[in-house]
TINU-330882 format. One record per residue (C-alpha): residue in three letters; z, y, x; residue number from 1. Coordinates in pm, 1 decimal. Example, Ala and Ser with C-alpha at 12.3 -4.5 7.8 and 13.67 -1.06 7.14 Angstrom:
   resn         c3         c2         c1   resi
    ALA      780.0     -450.0     1230.0      1
    SER      714.0     -106.0     1367.0      2
% end
This chain:
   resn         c3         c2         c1   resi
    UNK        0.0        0.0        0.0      1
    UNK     -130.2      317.7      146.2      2
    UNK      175.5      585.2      216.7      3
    UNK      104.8      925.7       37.9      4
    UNK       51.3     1178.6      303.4      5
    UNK      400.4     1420.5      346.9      6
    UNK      409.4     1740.9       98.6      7
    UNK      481.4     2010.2      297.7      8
    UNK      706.0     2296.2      148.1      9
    UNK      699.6     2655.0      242.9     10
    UNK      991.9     2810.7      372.2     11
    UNK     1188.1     3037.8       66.0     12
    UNK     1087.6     3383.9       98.4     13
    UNK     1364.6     3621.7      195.2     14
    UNK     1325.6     3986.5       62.8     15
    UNK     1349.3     4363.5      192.3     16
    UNK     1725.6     4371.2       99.3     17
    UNK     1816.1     4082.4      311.8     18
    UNK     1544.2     4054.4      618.8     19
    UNK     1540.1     4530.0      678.5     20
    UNK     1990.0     4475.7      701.8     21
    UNK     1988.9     4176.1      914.5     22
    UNK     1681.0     4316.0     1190.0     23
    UNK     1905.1     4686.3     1215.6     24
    UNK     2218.3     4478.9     1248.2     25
    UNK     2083.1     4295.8     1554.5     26
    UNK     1946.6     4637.7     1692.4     27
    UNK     2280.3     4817.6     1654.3     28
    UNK     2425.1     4456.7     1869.9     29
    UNK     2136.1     4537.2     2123.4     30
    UNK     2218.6     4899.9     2158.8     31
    UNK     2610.5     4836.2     2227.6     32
    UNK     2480.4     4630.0     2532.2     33
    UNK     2227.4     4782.7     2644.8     34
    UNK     2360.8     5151.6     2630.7     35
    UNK     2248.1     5501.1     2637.1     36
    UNK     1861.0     5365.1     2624.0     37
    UNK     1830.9     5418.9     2216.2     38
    UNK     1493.3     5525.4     2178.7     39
    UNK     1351.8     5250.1     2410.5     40
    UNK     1555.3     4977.6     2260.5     41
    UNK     1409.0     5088.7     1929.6     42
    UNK     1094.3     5104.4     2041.2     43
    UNK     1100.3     4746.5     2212.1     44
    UNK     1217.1     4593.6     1878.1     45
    UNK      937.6     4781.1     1663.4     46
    UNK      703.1     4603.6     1918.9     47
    UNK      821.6     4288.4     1868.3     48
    UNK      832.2     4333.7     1511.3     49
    UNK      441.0     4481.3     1539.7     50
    UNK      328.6     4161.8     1711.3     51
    UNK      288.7     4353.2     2050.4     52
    UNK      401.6     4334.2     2441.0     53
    UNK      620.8     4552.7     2632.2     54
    UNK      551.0     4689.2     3019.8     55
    UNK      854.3     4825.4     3182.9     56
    UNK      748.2     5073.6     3460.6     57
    UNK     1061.9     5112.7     3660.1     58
    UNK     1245.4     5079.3     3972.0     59
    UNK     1521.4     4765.8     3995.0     60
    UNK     1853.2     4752.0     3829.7     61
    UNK     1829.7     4976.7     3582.7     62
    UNK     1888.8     4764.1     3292.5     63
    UNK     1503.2     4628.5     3198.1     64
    UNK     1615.7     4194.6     3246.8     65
    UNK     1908.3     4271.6     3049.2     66
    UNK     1748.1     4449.8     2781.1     67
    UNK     1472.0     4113.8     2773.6     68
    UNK     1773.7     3899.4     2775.8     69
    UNK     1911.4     4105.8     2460.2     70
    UNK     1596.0     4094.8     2252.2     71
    UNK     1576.3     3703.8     2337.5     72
    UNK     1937.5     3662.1     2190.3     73
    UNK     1909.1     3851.1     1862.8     74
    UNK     1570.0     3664.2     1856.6     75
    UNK     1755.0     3299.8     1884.6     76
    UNK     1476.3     3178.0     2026.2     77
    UNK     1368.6     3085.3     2413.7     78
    UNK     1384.6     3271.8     2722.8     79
    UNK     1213.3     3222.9     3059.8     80
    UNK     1198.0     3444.5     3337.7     81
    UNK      918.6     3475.8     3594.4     82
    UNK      887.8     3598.3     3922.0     83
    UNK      625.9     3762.0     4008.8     84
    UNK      485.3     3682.3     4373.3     85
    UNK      157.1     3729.0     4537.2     86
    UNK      115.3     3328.1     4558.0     87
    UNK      221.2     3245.8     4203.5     88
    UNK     -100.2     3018.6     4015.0     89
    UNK     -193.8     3026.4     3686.9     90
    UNK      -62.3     2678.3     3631.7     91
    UNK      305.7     2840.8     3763.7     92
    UNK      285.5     2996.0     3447.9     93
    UNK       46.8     2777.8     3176.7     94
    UNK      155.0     2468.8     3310.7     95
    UNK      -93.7     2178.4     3389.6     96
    UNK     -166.3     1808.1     3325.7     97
    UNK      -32.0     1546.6     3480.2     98
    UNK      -64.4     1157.7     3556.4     99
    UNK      111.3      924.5     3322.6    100
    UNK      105.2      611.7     3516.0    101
    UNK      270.1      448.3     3197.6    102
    UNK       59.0      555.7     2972.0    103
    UNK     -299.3      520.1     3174.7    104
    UNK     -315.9      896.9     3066.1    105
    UNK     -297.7     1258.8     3155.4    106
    UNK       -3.8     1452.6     2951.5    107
    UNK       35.4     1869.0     2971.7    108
    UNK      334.4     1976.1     3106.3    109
    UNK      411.6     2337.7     2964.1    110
    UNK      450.9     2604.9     3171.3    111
    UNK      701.3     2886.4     3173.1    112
    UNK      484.2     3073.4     2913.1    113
    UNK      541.4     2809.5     2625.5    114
    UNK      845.9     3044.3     2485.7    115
    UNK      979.8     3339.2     2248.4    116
    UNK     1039.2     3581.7     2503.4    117
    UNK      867.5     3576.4     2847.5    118
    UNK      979.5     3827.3     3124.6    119
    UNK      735.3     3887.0     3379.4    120
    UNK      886.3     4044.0     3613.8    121
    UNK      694.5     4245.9     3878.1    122
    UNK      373.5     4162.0     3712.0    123
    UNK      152.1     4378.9     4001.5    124
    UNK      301.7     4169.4     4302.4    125
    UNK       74.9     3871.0     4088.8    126
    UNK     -287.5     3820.2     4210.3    127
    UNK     -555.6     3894.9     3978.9    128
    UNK     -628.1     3574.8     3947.7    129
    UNK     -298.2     3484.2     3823.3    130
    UNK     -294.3     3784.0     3622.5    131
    UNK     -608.9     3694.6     3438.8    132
    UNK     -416.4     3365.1     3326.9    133
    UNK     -233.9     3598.2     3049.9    134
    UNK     -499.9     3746.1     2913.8    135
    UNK     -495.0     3534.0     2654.8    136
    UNK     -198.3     3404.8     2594.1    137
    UNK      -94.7     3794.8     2488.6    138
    UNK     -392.4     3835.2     2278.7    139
    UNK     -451.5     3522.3     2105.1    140
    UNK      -66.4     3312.9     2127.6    141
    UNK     -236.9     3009.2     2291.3    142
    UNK     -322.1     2887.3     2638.4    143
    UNK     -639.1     2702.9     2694.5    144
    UNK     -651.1     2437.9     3017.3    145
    UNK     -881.1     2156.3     3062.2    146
    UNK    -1055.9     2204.1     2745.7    147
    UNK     -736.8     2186.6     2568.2    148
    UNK     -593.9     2453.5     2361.6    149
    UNK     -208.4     2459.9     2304.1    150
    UNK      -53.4     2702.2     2102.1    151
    UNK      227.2     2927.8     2224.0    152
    UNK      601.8     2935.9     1996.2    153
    UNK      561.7     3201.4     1707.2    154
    UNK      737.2     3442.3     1765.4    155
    UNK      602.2     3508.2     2099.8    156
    UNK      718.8     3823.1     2296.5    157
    UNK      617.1     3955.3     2641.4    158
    UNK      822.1     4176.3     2850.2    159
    UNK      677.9     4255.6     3179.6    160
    UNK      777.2     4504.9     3438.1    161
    UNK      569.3     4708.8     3738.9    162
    UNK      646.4     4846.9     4059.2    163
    UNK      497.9     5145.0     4185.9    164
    UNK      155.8     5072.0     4339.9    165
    UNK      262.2     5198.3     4708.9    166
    UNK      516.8     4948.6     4748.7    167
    UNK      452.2     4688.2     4979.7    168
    UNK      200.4     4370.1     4828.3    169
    UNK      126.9     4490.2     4484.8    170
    UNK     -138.9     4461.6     4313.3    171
    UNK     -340.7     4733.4     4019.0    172
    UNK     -322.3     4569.5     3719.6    173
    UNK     -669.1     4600.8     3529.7    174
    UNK     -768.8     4766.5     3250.4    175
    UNK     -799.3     4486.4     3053.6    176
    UNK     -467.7     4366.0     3124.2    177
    UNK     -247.3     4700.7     3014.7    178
    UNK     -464.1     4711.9     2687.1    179
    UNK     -288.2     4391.9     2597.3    180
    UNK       59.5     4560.8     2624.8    181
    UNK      131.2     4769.8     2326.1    182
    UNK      346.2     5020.8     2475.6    183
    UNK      482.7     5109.0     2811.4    184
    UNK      850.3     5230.7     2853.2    185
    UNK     1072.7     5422.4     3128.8    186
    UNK     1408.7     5313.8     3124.2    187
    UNK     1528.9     5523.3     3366.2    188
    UNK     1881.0     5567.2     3495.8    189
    UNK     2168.4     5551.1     3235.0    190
    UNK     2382.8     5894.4     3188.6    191
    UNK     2688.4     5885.5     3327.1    192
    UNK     2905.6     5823.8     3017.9    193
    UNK     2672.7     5519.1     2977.0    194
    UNK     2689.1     5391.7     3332.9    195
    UNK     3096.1     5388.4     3316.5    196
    UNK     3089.7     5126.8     3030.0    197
    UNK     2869.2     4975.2     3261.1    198
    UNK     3035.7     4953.1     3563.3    199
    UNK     3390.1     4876.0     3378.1    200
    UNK     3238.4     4556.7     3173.5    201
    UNK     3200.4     4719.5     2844.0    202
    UNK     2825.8     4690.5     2830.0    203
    UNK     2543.2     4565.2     3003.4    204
    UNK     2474.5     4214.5     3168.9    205
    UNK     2838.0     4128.4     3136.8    206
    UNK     2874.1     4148.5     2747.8    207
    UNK     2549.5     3954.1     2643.2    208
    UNK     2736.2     3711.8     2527.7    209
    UNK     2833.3     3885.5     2245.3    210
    UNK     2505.5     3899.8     2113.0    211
    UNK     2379.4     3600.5     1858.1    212
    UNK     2051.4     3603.0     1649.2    213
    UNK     2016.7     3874.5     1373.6    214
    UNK     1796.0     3597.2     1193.2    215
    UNK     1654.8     3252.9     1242.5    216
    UNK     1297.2     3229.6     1376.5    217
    UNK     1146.8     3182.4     1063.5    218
    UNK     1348.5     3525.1      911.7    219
    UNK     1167.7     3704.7     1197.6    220
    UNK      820.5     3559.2     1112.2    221
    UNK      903.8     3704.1      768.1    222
    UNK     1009.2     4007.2      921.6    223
    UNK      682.5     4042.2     1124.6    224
    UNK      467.8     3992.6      791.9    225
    UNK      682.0     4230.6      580.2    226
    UNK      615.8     4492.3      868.3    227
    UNK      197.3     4428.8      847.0    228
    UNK      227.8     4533.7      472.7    229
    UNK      351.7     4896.9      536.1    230
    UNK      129.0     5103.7      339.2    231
    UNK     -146.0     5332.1      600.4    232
    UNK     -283.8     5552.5      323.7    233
    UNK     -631.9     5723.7      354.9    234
    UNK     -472.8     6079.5      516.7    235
    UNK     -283.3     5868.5      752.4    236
    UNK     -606.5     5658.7      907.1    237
    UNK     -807.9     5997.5      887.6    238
    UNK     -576.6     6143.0     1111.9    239
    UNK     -515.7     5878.7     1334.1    240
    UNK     -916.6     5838.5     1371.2    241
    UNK     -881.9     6195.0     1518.8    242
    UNK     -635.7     6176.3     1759.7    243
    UNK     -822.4     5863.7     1865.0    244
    UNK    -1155.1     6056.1     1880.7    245
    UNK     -997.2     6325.6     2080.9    246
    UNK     -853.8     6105.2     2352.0    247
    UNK    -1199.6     5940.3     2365.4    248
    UNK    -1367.8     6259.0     2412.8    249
    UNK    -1125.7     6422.9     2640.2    250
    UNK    -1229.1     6148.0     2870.1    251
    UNK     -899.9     5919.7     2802.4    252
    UNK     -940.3     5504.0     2720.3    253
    UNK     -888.3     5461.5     2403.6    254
    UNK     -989.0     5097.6     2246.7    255
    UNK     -952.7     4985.4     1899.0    256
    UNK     -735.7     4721.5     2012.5    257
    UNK     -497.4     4987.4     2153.5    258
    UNK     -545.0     5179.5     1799.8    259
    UNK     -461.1     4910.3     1606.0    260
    UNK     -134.2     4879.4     1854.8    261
    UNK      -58.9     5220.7     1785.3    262
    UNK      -68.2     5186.7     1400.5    263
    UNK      151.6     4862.7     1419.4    264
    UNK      413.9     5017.0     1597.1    265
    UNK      412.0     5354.2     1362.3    266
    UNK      417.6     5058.4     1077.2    267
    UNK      751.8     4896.8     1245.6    268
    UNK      886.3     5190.6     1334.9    269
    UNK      819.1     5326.2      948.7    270
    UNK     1019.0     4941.9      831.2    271
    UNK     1320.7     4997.8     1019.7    272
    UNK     1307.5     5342.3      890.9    273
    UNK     1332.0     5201.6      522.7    274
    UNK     1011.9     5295.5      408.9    275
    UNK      703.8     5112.7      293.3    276
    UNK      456.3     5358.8      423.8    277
    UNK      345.3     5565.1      760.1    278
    UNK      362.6     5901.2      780.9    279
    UNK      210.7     6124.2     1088.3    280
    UNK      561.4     6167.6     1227.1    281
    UNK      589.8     5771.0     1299.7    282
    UNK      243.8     5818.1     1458.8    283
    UNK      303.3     6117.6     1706.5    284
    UNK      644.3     5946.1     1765.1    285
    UNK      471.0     5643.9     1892.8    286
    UNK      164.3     5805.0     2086.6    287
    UNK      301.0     5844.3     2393.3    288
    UNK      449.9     5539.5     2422.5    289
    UNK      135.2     5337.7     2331.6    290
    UNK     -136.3     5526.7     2495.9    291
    UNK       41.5     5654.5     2819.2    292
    UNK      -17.4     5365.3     3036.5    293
    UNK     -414.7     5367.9     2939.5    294
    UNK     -676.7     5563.5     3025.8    295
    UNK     -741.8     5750.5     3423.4    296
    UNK     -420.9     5818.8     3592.0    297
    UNK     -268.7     5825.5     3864.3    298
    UNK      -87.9     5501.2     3877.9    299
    UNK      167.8     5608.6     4194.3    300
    UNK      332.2     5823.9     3926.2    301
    UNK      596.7     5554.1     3788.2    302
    UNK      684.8     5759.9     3461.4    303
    UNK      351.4     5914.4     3387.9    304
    UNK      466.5     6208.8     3275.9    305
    UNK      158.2     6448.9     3350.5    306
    UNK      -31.1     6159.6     3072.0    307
    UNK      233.5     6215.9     2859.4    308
    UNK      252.2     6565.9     2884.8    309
    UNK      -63.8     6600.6     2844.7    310
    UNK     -100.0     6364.6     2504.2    311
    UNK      193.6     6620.6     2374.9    312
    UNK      -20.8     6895.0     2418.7    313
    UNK     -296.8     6725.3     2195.0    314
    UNK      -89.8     6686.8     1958.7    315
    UNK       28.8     7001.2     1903.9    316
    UNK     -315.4     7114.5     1944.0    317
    UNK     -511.4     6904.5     1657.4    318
    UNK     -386.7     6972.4     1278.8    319
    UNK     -275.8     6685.9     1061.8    320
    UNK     -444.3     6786.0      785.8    321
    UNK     -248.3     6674.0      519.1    322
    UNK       -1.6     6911.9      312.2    323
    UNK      200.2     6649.7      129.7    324
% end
């Protein structure tokens, strides 16, 4: 007698009222760790939430594995950390297949990259080569090897971090690669009220412990969806088509991939804010953040602030066109 095949049943759906209190819970946790960094804590959960990746362009110790570490515990989900070294392969990080000699067959052994959050740390000491391994993993959520496609955990979160490019044995990271990142961040040095709880155990690496998950993987999943149905009326996309024209035509990179990371964020950001649609403020809030590390720039310049200063000035320079 043949077996009927297994019914599968969809998770229960969890609404606004229970997924919005339990996400700004676990970002309040996050905050009371990693403190005095507000806005970029924020703005790392509303990419996560978005779908995107994170770069971290900053010098050591300033707080950018603990604040990967945080976002993996509210998360509840897996954490690996990688190294990045000039003689690191693409299998260091997608894995590769190997010999069964019991089985007669070859069997993939996942690499570091089969997680929830991944931090890359020192992604330009990586050869290109190596580099060109994440490509898609970030974009698509799956690693192909051997003719074989496997597909990543969902969620799946990137967090990588760059040295300046005149230290020693770095390498530029392409153009390609930093238009998979949905926003680049400066963490900067804490203020000094914020680097005494540090240094006296009240926050930082020593209280991550405290954190747990805000939800279970599957309440984030939800979470991500509920995010991608924030409301981008008409005004909104007209204006965000011309801040995107100007940056094109002021000579800036600008791709529609990078839009569409832009209007995701502005979409998170507009979620956490309890609302159900974007308004320009979520978009010039975000700008910086998503477009700075794109386009010509001087890459020595660790915080870009003359890109950021200079997006600012657009800003303030092209009307939103919209009176209500």
């Amino acid at each position: 007698m043949t077996q009927a095949p297994p019914v599968l049943v969809p998770p229960p759906q969890r609404g606004q009222e229970v997924l919005r209190p339990a996400v700004r819970a676990g970002l309040a946790a996050l905050e009371s760790v990693v403190v005095g960094k507000g806005p970029q804590v924020r703005r790392s959960l509303a990419a996560l939430l978005a779908g995107g990746h994170v770069l971290l362009e900053d010098l050591p110790g300033v707080g950018k594995t603990t604040l990967a570490k945080g976002l993996s515990r509210i998360l509840g989900g897996s954490f690996q950390r990688v190294q990045g070294t000039n003689d690191l392969l693409p299998s260091d990080l997608l894995g590769m297949h190997l010999w069964d000699a019991q089985t007669q067959s070859f069997r993939f052994q996942p690499g570091p990259v089969f997680c929830n959050v991944l931090l890359l740390d020192e992604l330009n000491r990586i050869g290109p080569k190596t580099q060109s391994a994440m490509l898609e993993v970030m974009v698509e959520g799956q690693a192909t090897l051997d003719r074989s496609t496997h597909r990543l955990p969902d969620p799946f979160f990137v967090i990588a971090t760059q040295n300046p490019l005149d230290h020693a044995g770095t390498f530029p990271l392409p153009e390609s690669q930093l238009d998979r990142f949905s926003c680049a961040l400066h963490l900067g040095h804490p203020d000094p009220a914020a680097e005494r709880r540090v240094l006296k155990g009240e926050a930082g690496l020593d209280r991550l412990d405290t954190l747990g998950p805000a939800l279970d993987l599957e309440g984030w999943r939800q979470a991500r969806a509920a995010v991608k149905t924030v409301r981008l009326s008409d005004p909104v996309l007209d204006y965000a088509e011309r801040v995107v024209a100007r940056i094109r035509s002021d000579g800036g990179f600008c791709s529609t991939r990078a839009a569409k990371h832009w209007l995701g964020l502005a979409q998170a950001e507009a979620w956490l804010a309890d609302r159900d649609f974007v308004t320009p403020d979520d978009l010039q809030a975000c700008l910086t953040d998503t477009m700075a590390h794109r386009g010509q720039l001087d890459e020595r310049r660790l915080s870009r602030s003359e890109r950021r200063e200079q997006l600012g000035r657009m800003l303030k320079d092209l009307p939103v066109g919209w009176t209500g």
